[in-house]
N, C-alpha and C positions, 0 to 999 in steps of 0.2 A: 131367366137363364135359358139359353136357345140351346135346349139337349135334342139330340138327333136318335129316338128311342128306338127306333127301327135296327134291330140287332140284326136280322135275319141274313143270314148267310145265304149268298146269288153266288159267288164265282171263289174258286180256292185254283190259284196259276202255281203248280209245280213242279219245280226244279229238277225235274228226274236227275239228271245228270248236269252235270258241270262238260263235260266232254263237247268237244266239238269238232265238225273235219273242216268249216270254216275259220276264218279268222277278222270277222267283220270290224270295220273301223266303228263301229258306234256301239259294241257292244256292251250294256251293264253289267255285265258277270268277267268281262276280261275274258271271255272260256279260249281256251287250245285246248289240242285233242285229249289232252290230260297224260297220264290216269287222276284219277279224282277220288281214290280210294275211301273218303269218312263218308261219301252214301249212303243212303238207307239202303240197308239188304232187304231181300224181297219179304220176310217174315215181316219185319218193323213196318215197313211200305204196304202192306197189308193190314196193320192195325192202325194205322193213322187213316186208314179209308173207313176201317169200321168206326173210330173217332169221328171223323166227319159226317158220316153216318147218322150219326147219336146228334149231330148239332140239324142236319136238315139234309136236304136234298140236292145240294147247289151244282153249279157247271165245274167239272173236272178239267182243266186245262192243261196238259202234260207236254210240257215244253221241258226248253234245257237253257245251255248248249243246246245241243242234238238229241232229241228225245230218243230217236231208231238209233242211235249207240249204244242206250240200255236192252242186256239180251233178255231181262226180264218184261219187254216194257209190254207184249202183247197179254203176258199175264195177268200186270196190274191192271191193263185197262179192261178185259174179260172180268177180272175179280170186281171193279168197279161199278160197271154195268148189270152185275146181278146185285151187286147192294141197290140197286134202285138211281144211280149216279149218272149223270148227262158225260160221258165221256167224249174230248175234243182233245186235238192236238197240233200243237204250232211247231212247223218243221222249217227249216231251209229249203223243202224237194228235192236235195239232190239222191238222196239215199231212196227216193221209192219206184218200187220196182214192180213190175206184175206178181211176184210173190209176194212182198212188201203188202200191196195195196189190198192181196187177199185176206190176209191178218188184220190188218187192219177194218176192214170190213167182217169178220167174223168174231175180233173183237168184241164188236157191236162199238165202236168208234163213230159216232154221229157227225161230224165235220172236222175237214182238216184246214186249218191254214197256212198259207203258203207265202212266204217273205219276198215281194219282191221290192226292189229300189233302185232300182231304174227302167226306163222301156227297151234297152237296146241291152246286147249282151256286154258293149264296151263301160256303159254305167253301172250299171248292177253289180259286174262281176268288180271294177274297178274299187263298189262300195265293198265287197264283201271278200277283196284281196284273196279272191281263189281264181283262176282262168276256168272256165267253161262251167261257172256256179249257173249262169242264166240257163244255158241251154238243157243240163241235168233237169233243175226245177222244171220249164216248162216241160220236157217229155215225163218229169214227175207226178204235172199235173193230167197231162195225155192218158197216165195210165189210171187216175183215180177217177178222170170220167167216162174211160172204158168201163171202168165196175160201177156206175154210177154214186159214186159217193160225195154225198155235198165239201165244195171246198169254198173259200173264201183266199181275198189278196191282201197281207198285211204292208202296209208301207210306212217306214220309218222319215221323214220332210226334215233335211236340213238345206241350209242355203245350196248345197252343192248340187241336189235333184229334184228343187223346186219347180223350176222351168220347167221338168220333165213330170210335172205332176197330170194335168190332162192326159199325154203320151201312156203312163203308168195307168192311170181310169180309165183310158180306153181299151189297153190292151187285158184289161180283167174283163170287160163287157165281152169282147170277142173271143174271151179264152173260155166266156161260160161260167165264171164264180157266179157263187149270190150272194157275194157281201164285201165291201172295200172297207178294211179298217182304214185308216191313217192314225199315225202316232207323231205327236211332237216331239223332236230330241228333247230327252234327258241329259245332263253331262255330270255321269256317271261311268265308273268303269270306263274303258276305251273310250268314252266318248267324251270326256274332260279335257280330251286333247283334240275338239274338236271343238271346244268351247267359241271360235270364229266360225262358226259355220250355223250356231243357232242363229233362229227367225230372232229380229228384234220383235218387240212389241205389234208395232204396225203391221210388219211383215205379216205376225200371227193373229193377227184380226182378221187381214185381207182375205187369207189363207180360207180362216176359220168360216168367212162370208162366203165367199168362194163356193165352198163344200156345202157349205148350208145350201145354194140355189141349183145344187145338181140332185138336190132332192127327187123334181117332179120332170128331170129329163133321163135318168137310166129307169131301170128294172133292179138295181143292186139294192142292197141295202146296205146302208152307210150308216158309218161310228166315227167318231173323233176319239181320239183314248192318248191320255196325257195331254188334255186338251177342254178343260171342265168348262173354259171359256164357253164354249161350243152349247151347250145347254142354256147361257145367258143368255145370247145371241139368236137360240133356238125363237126364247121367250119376247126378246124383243122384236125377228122379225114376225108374230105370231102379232103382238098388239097395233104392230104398222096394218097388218092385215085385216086387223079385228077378228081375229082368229080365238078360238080357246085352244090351250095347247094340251089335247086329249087322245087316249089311243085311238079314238077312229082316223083322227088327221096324221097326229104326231108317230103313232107305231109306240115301240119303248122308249122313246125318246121321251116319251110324255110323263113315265113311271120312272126313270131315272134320274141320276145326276151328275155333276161331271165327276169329281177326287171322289171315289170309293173305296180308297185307302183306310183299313179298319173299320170300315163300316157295313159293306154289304161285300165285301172281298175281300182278302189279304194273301200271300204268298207263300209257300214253303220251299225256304233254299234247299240245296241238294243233302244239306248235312241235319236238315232236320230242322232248322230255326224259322221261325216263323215272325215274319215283318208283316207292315200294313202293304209295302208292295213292293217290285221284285226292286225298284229304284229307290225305294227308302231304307237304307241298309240300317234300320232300326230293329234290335232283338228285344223281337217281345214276350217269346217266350221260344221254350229248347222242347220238342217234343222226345227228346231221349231221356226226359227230368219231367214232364210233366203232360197233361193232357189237351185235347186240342179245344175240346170243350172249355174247359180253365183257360186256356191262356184266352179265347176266342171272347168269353165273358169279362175276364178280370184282368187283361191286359192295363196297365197304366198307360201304355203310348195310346192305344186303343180306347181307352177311355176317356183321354185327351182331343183324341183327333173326335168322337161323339159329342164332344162338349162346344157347338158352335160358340158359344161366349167367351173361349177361352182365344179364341182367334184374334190374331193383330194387326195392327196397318190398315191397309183400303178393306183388306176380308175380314177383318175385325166389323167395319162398319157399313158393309156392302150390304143391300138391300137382294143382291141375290146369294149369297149364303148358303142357304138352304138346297140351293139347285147348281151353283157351281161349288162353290170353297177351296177353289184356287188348287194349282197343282201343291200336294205338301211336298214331293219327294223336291220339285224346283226350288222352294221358298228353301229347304232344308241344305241342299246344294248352293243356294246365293247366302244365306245368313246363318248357316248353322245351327238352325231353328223351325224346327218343323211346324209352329204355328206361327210362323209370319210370311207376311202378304206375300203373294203370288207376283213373283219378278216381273213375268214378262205380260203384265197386263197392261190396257192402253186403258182401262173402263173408269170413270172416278164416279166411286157413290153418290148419290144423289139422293134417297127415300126410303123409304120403310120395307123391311124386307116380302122376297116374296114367297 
């Protein structure tokens, strides 16, 4: 039985709000500006820090909607940061301001990211169905590296701003980030209606190779996230090389893996409920009923998703397992079954796991 015993809690993404003054086409949550009233109030939002707390030390990601819509939100993150807690925050930029970015930094808020998805203000803004979303964000970004605060550029790759992918990596290198995520579309939330715009398979290889060989030409540092492919592919161009794949080459890529859904991460929606991730609209447990520590230990989805042998299709018998296991929240969206095969993979098992 291929159990995954590594409980340990790396990263908890939440939901502060649902609210948003965007209105993006690929959103998972659907958010508008709201109001979003079932929130966690700042009391509860407070003891679920001390909960997480009790389970480890992990990365606090304080995203939304709009995270700077919550007027509690410099509190929680202050509060966070003296439990011992790596506080981050994933924003749109348009809401940060020279005050803004103060709070933010006095927080003690260690990295912010900043969504962009396209290079130009006519893509970006067109992805995110606001006019002048680009221009806000980069002068958002302007003012966090006035106060020098590290930022990083999140990019969501569907067929529509692929081409625009280089354009979008270069313009993070000259704007100063230290780090380029890229995210594969989910078709979740808003973005189910965007279901012709995901990469096919191929597509998301190429993609995935692509990113892998701009490794050893920027200064960024680069993640794949909804994209566990990416960890395979690490591995095999590591044996073309004869490489070992270890932190002095590899970085955290080395110590990672791709789907951390329930295993070394999971999400809390705005209303308290806790899934393996913000695209896997799976309740695993309700922190207004229960603790975060219990559900974190004795969730059954979570229990499931730790149980590599319970996996089906190609990731049932994939030799990398272990280091990808396929996106679930995808498999869960194509089959209605969050332990089967990862849709959009081109890879066919071949060997003994690694």
């Amino acid at each position: 039985m291929a159990i995954h015993k590594n409980d340990k809690l790396r990263i908890v993404a939440w939901e502060v709000t649902r609210s948003c003054n965007l209105n993006c086409v690929h959103c998972r949550a659907s958010s508008r500006f709201g109001p979003y009233p079932q929130k966690l109030d700042t009391v509860k939002a407070k003891e679920v820090l001390d909960q997480i707390r009790e389970v480890g030390k992990p990365i606090i990601i304080l995203t939304g909607g709009e995270p700077l819509l919550r007027k509690d939100i410099f509190i929680l993150a202050d509060y966070g940061t003296k439990k011992g807690l790596r506080m981050v925050m994933g924003t749109n930029g348009t809401l940060i301001t020279p005050d803004i970015t103060k709070k933010i930094q006095d927080s003690g808020i260690k990295r912010v990211s900043i969504s962009l998805d396209g290079s130009t203000k006519e893509s970006h803004d067109k992805f995110r169905q606001v006019d002048g979303a680009f221009d806000r964000a980069i002068k958002g970004i302007s003012y966090l590296k006035e106060q020098g605060i590290e930022f990083q550029i999140n990019t969501t790759i569907t067929r529509y701003n692929l081409s625009e992918l280089t354009g979008i990596f270069d313009l993070a290198v000259r704007l100063g980030a230290v780090a380029h995520h890229i995210f594969l579309l989910v078709p979740t939330g808003r973005a189910q209606e965007m279901i012709n715009q995901e990469l096919n398979a191929e597509e998301y290889e190429d993609t995935l190779h692509w990113f892998y060989k701009q490794q050893d030409k920027t200064p960024l540092q680069l993640k794949a996230t909804c994209a566990p492919q990416y960890y395979r592919i690490i591995r095999q161009e590591a044996h073309l090389k004869e490489h070992k794949v270890n932190r002095k080459t590899y970085d955290l890529d080395a110590v990672t893996r791709g789907c951390l859904a329930g295993i070394s991460y999971c999400f809390i929606s705005h209303e308290g409920i806790i899934q393996p991730c913000g695209y896997l609209e799976l309740n695993s447990g309700d922190l207004r009923e229960s603790t975060f520590l219990d559900i974190w230990m004795n969730s059954s989805v979570f229990t499931d998703l730790r149980d590599f042998s319970k996996y089906k299709g190609k990731c049932g018998r994939c030799e990398y397992i272990t280091v990808c296991g396929g996106c679930r929240a995808r498999a869960y969206a194509a089959h209605g079954d969050y332990l089967s095969e990862e849709p959009l993979c081109s890879y066919d098992p071949v060997g003994s796991r690694q």
